[in-house]
N, C-alpha and C positions, 0 to 999 in steps of 0.2 A: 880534461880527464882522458885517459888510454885505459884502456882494457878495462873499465869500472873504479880505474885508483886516480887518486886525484896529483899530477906530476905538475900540476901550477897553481899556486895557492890564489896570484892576485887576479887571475882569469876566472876562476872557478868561481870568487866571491865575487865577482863583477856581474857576471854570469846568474849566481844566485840572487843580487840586488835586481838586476833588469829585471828579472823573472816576476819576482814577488811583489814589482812595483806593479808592473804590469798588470798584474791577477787584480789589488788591489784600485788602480784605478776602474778596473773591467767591472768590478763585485762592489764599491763604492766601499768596503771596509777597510779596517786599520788592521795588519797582522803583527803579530809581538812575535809570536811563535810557531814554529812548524815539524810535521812529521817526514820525517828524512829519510828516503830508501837507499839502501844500499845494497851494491853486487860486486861484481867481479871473478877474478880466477880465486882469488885468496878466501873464498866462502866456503867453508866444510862441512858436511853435516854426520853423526853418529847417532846409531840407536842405543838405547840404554833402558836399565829396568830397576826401579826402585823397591824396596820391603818396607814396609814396617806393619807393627803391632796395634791394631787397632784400639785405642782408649776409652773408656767409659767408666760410668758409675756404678751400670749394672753389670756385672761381670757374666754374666749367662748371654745379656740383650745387651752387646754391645754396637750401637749406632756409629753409623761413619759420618762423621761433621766435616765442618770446613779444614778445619785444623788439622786433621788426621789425613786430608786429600793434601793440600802445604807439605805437610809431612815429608809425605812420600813422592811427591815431586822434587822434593831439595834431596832426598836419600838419591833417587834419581840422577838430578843435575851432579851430584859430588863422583865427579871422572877427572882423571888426571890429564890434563891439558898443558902443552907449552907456554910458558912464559910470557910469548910475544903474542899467544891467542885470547880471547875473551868471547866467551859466552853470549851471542846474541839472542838465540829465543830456545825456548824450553817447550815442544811442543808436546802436549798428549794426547797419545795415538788411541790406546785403550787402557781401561783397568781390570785387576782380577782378584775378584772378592771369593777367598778360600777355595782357590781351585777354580772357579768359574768363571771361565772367560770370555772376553771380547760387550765389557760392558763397557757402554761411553758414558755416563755418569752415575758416580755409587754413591751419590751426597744421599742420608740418608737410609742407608741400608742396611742390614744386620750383617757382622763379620766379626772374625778375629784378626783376620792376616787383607793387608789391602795391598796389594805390586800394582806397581804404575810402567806402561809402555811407554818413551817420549824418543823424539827425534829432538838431539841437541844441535844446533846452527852454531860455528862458532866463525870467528871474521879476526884479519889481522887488526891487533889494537893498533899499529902507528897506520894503517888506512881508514879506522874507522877515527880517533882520534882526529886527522889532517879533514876529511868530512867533517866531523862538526867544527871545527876550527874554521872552515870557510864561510859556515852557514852561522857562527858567534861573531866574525869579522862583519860582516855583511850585517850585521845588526838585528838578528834574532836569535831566539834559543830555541834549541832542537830538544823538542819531546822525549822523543825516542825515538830510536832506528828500528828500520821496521824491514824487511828482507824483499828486494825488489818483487824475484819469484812467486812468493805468499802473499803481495797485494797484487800480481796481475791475477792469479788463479782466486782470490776476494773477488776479483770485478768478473772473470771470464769466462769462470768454470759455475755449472750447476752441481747444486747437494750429490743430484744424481749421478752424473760423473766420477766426484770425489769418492762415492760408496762405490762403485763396480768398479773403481781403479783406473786412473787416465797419466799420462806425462803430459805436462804444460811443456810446452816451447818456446821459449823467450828470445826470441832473434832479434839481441838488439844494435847498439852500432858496433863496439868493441869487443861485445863478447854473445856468445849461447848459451842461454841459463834454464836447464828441466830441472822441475819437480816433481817428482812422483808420488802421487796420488795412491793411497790403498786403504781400503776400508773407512775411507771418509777422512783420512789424518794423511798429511805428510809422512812419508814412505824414505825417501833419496833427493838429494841435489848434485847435480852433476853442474861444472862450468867450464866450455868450449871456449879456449882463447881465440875467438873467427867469429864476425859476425857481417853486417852489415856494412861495416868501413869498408871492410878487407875488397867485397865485392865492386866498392866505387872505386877505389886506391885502384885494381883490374883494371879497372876501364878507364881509367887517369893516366895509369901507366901504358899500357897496351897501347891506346889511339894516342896519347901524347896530348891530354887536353886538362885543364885545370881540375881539381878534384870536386870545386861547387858547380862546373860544366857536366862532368861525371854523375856526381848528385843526383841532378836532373836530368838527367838521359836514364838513369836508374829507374828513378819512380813513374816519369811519364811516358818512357816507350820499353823499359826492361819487361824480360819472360824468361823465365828459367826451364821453359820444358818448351820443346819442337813443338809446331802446331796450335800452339795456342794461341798465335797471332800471326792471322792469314795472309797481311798486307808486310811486304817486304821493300817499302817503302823508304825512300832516307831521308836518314835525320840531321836535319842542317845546323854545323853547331858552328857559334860565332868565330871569326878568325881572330888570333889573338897581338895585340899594338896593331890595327887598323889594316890587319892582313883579309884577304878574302875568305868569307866563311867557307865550311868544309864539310863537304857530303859523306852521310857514314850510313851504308844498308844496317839495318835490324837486323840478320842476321847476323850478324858480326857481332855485335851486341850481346844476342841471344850464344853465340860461341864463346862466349866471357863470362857472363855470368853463370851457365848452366854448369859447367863442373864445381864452379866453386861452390853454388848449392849445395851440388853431390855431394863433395867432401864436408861442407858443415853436416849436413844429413846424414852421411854415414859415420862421421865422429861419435853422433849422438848417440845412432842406433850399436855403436860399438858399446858405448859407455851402460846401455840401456840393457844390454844383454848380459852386463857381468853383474847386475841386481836379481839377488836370488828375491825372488816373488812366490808368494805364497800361492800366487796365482794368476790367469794372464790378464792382462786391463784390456777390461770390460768395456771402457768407455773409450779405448785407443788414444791418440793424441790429438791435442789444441794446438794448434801454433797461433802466438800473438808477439807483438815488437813489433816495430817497421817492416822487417825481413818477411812477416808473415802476407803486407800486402803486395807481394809481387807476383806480377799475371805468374799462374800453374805452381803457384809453390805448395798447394794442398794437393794435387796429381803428384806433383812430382816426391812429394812426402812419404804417400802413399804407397808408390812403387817401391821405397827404398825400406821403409818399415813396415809392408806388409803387412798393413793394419789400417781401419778407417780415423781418416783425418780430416779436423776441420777447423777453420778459423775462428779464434775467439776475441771477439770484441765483448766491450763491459757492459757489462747487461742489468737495466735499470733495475732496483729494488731498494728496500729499502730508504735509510737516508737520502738516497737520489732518486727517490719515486715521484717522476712525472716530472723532475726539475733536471735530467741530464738531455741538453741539445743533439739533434742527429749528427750537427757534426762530428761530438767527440765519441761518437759511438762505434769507436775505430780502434783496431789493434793498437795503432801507435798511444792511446792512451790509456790502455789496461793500468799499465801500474800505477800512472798519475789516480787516477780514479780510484782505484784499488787503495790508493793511500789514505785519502778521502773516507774511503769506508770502514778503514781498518782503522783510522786515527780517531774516526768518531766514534768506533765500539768501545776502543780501551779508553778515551776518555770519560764515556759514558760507567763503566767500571769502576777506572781507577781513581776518579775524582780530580785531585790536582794532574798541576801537567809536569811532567818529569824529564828530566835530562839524557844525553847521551848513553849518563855512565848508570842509568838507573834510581837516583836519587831525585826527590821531590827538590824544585827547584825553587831557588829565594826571590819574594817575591820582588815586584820592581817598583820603582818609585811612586809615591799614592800620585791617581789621578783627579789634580787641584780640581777640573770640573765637576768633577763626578761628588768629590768632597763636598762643596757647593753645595752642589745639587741635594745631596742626605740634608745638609744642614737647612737648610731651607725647607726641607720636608718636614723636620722635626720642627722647628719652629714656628712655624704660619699654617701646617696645612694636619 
């Protein structure tokens, strides 16, 4: 995958079988099926505002039901979009019951007139398509796609945050993905073609050493802010066909990596300053992805958006109370986890498990054990 789009199908589903074999020998289960994030430059998001007339039998006392909140989420979602776009999530920001605003659920309430606030996510359909094409190759079927963004800030953001207003920062390898946070809903999505790659490819290129040598010169001796790493020590990287290793100071290092932080940082904060806010965020920014665990990258955040900044790893609750390991309790897996949590709400919800394109999916061939097994209950037991 480049920039979050998938440019080799046989790699990607290779990539997707190791994965999932993997999880499965680790977890001792069988997976048929899974929840699929997706990101990239090609993700756009729009506000939008739905009407309708509220229904009822008593025309004086009329109650807002299920159906009447549907309603006007679909008045809502009906925006004119290009051809090549499709619709990935329908969020709702707030509602407003005859004039009174800023209610987060009206199920239940007396009205005439119900307007729904939503932020529409929409993704190119031939990159979200070529994703689940990789992840149906590979020998499972994808639920549903679920917005890489909106499952790291599932795992990394608190309620709290989300209500006084925060920007997530998703620094991951190919790209920079914010979400803005406001009054507890999704607000804006911004996506920075610079991420994480960009800064090893630097150091690949500059010193002249392989990009998986780069890599790890990254995560084990990188800093992106002066000072935060006292020992200017070098770093001996292998020589390459049987040639003598080679001495490289940390600062050198730290002179590679540090502007190109800058510049993803200041992309962001460019992008962050043309959203008209209602208000300023309260809860300033999170950064999580890889990118976020590199020595001073929350100083050096800090400086450039002039706001308090801090790292968000996925913070146990819920479905993962008491069962998520210290180890993974690291930026780099916000969104995996986040997927996890978002994929067991809406199945909890929505009951069956459903496809890419939205549709409840056919079931797959009876399992002969399991058949057995009924039948045997029913007759002897």
């Amino acid at each position: 995958m480049r920039k979050g789009v998938v440019v080799n199908i046989e790699a990607t589903l290779r990539a997707v079988r190791e994965a999932v074999e993997a999880a499965q020998m680790m977890s001792g289960r069988d997976v048929n099926s899974c929840w699929t994030g997706i990101g990239g430059s090609h993700i756009d998001g729009i506000n939008s505002r739905g009407v309708v007339a509220v229904t009822g039998k008593d025309r004086e006392l009329r109650e807002i039901g299920g159906g009447d909140i549907a309603r006007v989420l679909e008045a809502a979602r009906a925006v004119v979009i290009p051809m090549d776009r499709q619709v990935l999530e329908v969020i709702p920001q707030s509602y407003i019951v005859d004039d009174h605003k800023g209610i987060k659920d009206p199920l239940d309430m007396i009205g005439v007139r119900l307007e729904a606030e939503v932020h529409i996510i929409t993704c190119s359909v031939t990159s979200a398509q070529n994703l689940i094409k990789c992840v149906n190759r590979a020998g499972y079927y994808v639920n549903d796609l679920i917005l890489q963004p909106l499952a790291a800030g599932r795992a990394a953001l608190t309620g709290e945050e989300r209500d006084l207003g925060t920007a997530l920062v998703d620094i991951g390898g190919g790209t920079t993905e914010m979400l803005v946070y406001c009054d507890g809903a999704p607000y804006s999505i911004v996506t920075i073609p610079a991420g994480g790659s960009q800064v090893t490819g630097d150091i690949s290129i500059i010193k002249n050493i392989s990009f998986e040598t780069a890599e790890r010169i990254k995560i084990e001796s990188g800093s992106c802010l002066e000072g935060m790493d006292e020992s200017d020590d070098d770093i001996i990287v292998p020589g390459v066909g049987g040639r003598a290793p080679i001495p490289i100071p940390r600062s050198q290092i730290l002179a590679i990596i540090q502007p190109r932080m800058e510049e993803i940082f200041k992309m962001v904060k460019e992008k962050l300053d043309k959203i008209a806010l209602s208000r300023p965020l309260g809860a300033g920014i999170v950064l999580t992805g890889g990118g976020a665990q590199l020595l001073g990258a929350t100083e050096l955040a800090s400086r450039i958006f002039k706001m308090p900044v801090r790292v968000g790893s996925p913070i146990p609750g819920g479905v993962l109370s008491g069962g998520l390991v210290e180890a993974y309790r690291s930026p780099v897996y916000s969104t995996a986890i986040g997927l996890v949590m978002e994929g067991f709400d809406r199945q909890a919800k929505e009951g069956p498990e459903r496809n890419g394109e939205g549709r409840v999916r056919e079931k797959g061939p009876p399992n002969i054990v399991q058949a057995i097994r009924d039948w045997l209950g029913k007759e002897f037991f």
